[in-house]
C-alpha positions, 0 to 999 in steps of 0.5 A: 205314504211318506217318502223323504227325498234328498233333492240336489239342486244348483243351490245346495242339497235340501230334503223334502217330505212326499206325501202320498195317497196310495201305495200304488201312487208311491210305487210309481213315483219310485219307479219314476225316482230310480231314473234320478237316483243310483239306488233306490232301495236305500233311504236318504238317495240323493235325485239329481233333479232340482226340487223345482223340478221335483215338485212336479214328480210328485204331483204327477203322482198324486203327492204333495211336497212339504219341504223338511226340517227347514232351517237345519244347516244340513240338507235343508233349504233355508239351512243351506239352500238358500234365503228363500223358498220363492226363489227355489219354487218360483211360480210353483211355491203356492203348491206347497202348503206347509213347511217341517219345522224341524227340532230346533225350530218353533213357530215363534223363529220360523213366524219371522220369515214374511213368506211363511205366512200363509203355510202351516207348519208341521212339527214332526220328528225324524222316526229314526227310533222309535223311542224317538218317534214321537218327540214332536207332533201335530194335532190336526182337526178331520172329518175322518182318517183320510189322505183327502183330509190330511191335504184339507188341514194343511190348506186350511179348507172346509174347517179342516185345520192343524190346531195345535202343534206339539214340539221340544223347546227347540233350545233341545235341538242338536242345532238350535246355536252356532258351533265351532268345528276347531275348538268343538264348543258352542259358540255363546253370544247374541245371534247371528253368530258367524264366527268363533270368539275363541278362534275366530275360525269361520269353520262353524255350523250355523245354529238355527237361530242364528241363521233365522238371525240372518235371513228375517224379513220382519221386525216384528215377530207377528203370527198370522191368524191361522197359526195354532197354539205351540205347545212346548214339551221336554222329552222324558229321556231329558228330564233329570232323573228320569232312566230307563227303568223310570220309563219303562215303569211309567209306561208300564202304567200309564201308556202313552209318553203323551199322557205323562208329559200332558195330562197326568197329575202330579199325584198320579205320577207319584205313585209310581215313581216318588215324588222327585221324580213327579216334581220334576216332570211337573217342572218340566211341563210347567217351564220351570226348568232351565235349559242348555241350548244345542249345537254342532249335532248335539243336543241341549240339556235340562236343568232344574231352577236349582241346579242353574249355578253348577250347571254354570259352572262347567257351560257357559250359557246362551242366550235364554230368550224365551222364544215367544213362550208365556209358560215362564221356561 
């Protein structure tokens, strides 16, 4: 069982994901929450504890505290807590043994952070919807379906391990460059970007990349040994051409977002759907597309190679560093 908690601490608000073997123990960790939070039963409550003080909470109870979606600028601990986990957790911060990416983050960005390094990192999506449920996700090596081995593969124990982490190119994400709230644009140029270049007004919302920009500790950008591959992948709903009666049918057909995006042939999407369409999955799949990073809430766009100069014409572009990628998007 999983349970998101907005922790108030004196250095900001920051969400946390507890995990749970049982839902007796999630049961007695919400009883034990209501004497920190006003309303339990609703979801994203703020506890007025600190997450150092949380941490024990959840351990009492048999949990595991992995900090969420950890660069967005709201309620997330580098996004608007601090510049360092350490100084939250203190002599606790070896109890956590991963960290949420979030959307507009990927190994590559968060790789730059030197305390990072002995922590896996989880790439989940928020189950807001659930078209959505499945946007990003993890690929884990178990002896068996159990809470037991999921704690293994975060630790990295007994073979156990993440071996492969699935995730939007996070140029998608809602947060992924700096965006001004008075001219309601996102702000070009290289990061870290602190201000605005039209107005100059420092009301902003700090990207992602931009604020790894700020906090980074190493010159070099180095995965430690244990990181498993990053495999980046496009959404259906972003790919050019692709509605929802395009999805539906597709689904219809073959099941699984997962299967289109990364197994099927080009000729077996085909069928259903024609051969544009097809391309431009492929396309996608491959990193031939150009991509339009996010900001301020919303989130990036997908074009083909082609469609690059009339795209330009109506954005003005960010910067397209590739992000560690080897696949050319």
């Amino acid at each position: 069982e999983t349970s998101e908690i907005n922790d108030e601490g004196h250095t900001g608000s920051a969400h946390n994901l507890c995990y749970f073997p049982k839902l007796s123990d999630i049961k007695a960790f919400s009883s034990e929450m209501s004497n920190h939070i006003k309303n339990i039963t609703l979801s994203s409550q703020r506890a007025d504890i600190s997450a150092y003080e949380l941490i024990d909470i959840v351990e009492r109870h048999n949990g595991v505290l992995v900090p969420a979606h950890c660069f967005t600028p709201h309620k997330s601990f580098y996004g608007n807590c601090t510049d360092s986990l350490r100084k939250i957790f203190k002599e606790k911060y070896e109890k956590i043994p991963a960290i949420e990416l979030g959307l507009s983050s990927d190994t590559f960005l968060a790789d730059q952070i030197s305390e990072l390094e002995g922590k896996s990192f989880l790439t989940n999506s928020d189950a807001h919807s659930l078209p959505k449920i499945a946007r990003e996700y993890n690929k884990m090596q178990l002896e068996g379906i159990s809470f037991k081995e999921f704690i293994k593969a975060l630790k990295n124990e007994d073979g156990r391990k993440i071996v492969a982490n699935y995730g939007m190119d996070p140029k998608l994400g809602k947060y992924h460059r700096t965006y001004c709230e008075i001219c309601d644009k996102r702000i070009p140029g290289d990061a870290p970007v602190t201000k605005c270049d039209t107005c100059e007004s420092k009301n902003i919302t700090m990207g992602v990349f931009d604020r790894i920009e700020i906090i980074k500790d190493k010159k070099e950008t180095k995965s430690p040994e244990i990181r498993p591959e990053y495999i980046y992948q496009y959404p259906l709903t972003f790919i050019p051409g692709v509605g929802g009666k395009t999805i539906e049918k597709l689904l219809d057909t073959f099941e699984t977002e997962m299967n289109i995006l990364h197994k099927l042939s080009k000729d077996d999407i085909e069928m259903i759907v024609g051969e544009k369409v097809a391309k431009n999955i492929v396309n996608a799949r491959e990193g031939n597309m150009k991509v339009e990073s996010g900001g301020g809430g919303n989130t990036g766009a997908v074009y083909p190679v082609w469609l690059q100069w009339k795209a330009a014409v109506y954005h003005r572009w960010p910067d397209q560093r590739s992000a560690g990628r080897t696949d050319g998007g």
